[in-house]
C-alpha positions in Angstrom: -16.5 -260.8 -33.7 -13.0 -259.1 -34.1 -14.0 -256.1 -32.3 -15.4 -257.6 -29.5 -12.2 -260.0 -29.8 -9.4 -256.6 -29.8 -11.4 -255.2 -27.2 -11.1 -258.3 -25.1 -7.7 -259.2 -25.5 -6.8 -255.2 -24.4 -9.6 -256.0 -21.3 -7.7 -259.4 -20.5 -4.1 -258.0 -20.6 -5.1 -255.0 -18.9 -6.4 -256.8 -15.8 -3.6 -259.5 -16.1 -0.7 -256.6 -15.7 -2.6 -255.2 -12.8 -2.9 -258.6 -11.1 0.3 -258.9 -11.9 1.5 -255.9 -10.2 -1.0 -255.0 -7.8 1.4 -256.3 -5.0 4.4 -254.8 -5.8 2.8 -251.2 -6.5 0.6 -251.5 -2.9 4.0 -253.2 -1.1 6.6 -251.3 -2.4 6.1 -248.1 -3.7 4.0 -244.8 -3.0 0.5 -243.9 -4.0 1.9 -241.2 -6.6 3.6 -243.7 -7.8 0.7 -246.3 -8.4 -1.5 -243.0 -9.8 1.0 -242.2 -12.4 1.0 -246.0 -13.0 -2.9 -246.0 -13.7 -2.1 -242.7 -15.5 0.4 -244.5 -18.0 -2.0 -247.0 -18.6 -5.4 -244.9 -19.2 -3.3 -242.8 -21.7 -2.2 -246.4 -23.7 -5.6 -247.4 -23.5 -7.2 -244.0 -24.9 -3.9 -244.2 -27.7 -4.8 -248.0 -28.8 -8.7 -247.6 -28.9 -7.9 -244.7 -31.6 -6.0 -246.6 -33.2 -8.7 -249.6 -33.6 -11.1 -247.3 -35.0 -9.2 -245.4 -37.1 -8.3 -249.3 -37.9 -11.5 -250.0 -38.5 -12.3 -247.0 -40.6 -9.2 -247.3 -42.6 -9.4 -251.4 -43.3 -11.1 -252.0 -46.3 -10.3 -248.5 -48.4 -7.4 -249.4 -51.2 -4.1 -250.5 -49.7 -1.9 -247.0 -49.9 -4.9 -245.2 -47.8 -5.0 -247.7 -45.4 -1.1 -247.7 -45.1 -1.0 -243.5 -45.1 -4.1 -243.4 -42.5 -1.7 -245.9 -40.0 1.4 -244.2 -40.8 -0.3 -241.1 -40.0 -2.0 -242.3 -36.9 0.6 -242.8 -35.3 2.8 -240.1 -35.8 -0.3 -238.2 -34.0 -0.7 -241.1 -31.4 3.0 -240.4 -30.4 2.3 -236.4 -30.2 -0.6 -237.0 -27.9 1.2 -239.4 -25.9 4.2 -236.8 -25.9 1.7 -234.0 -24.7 0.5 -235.9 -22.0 3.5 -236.7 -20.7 4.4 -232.9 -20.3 1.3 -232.0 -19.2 1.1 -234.5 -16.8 4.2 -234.1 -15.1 4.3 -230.0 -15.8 1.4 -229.5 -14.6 0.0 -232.0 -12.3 3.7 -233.2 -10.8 2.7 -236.4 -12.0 5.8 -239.2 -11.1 7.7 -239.4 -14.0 9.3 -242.3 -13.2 5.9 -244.6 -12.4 4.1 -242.6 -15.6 6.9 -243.0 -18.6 7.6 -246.6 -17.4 3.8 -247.7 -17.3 3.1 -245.9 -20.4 5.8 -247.5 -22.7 4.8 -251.0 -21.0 1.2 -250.7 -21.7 2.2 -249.3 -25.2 4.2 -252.1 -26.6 2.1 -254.2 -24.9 -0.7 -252.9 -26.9 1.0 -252.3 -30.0 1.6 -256.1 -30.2 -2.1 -256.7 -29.5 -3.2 -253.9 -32.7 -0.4 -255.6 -35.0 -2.2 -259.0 -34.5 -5.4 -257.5 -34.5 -4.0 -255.4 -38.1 -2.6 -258.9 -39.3 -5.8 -260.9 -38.8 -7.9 -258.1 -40.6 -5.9 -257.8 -43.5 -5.1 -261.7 -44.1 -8.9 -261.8 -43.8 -9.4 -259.2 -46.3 -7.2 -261.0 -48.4 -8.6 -264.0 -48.4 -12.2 -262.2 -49.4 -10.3 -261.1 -52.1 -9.2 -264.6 -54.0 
């Protein structure tokens, strides 16, 4: 149920933001610009769904694992982020502008979603445990 739950609300918000923006993007800017919008959004999707699992994996294990496993994950999650930012625009003169801008939107807009989705899981856990 909570999978299909984080999954969903990532699906919902995802497709909100785009109705959301669909008409500035198309009006108002450029087509690189929408690209390396879809661009910062793909790479916050691929950085939240490794965090879920590596959630997931990491959820029931003792309470110092679990905290060293998210610690850890997302000191990498920022590298790859990082890495595809410089790739991106080194290599594929991706807009920076449109692509740093979507990504951190889509990030903390995701990282609010895993928090919930983190604080749900462990109150649940906790609850299991009384």
């Amino acid at each position: 149920m909570l999978k299909k739950n984080f999954a969903l609300q990532i699906i919902i918000s995802t497709i909100i933001t785009f109705f959301i923006a669909i008409y500035p993007l198309t009006n108002y800017f450029s087509e690189d610009i929408i690209i390396s919008v879809l661009l910062g959004c793909i790479i916050s999707l691929i950085n939240v769904f490794i965090g879920y699992e590596l959630i997931k994996f990491s959820i029931n294990k003792p309470n110092k694992v679990f905290f060293k496993i998210t610690i850890g994950s997302i000191g990498i999650r920022i590298i790859f982020i990082g890495l595809s930012i410089f790739i991106l625009i080194k290599f594929f003169n991706v807009n920076m502008f449109g692509l740093v801008i979507s990504l951190f939107f889509y990030y903390f807009l995701y990282m609010i979603i895993e928090i919930m989705y983190i604080n749900k899981k462990l109150l649940t856990k906790n609850v299991k445990q009384i």
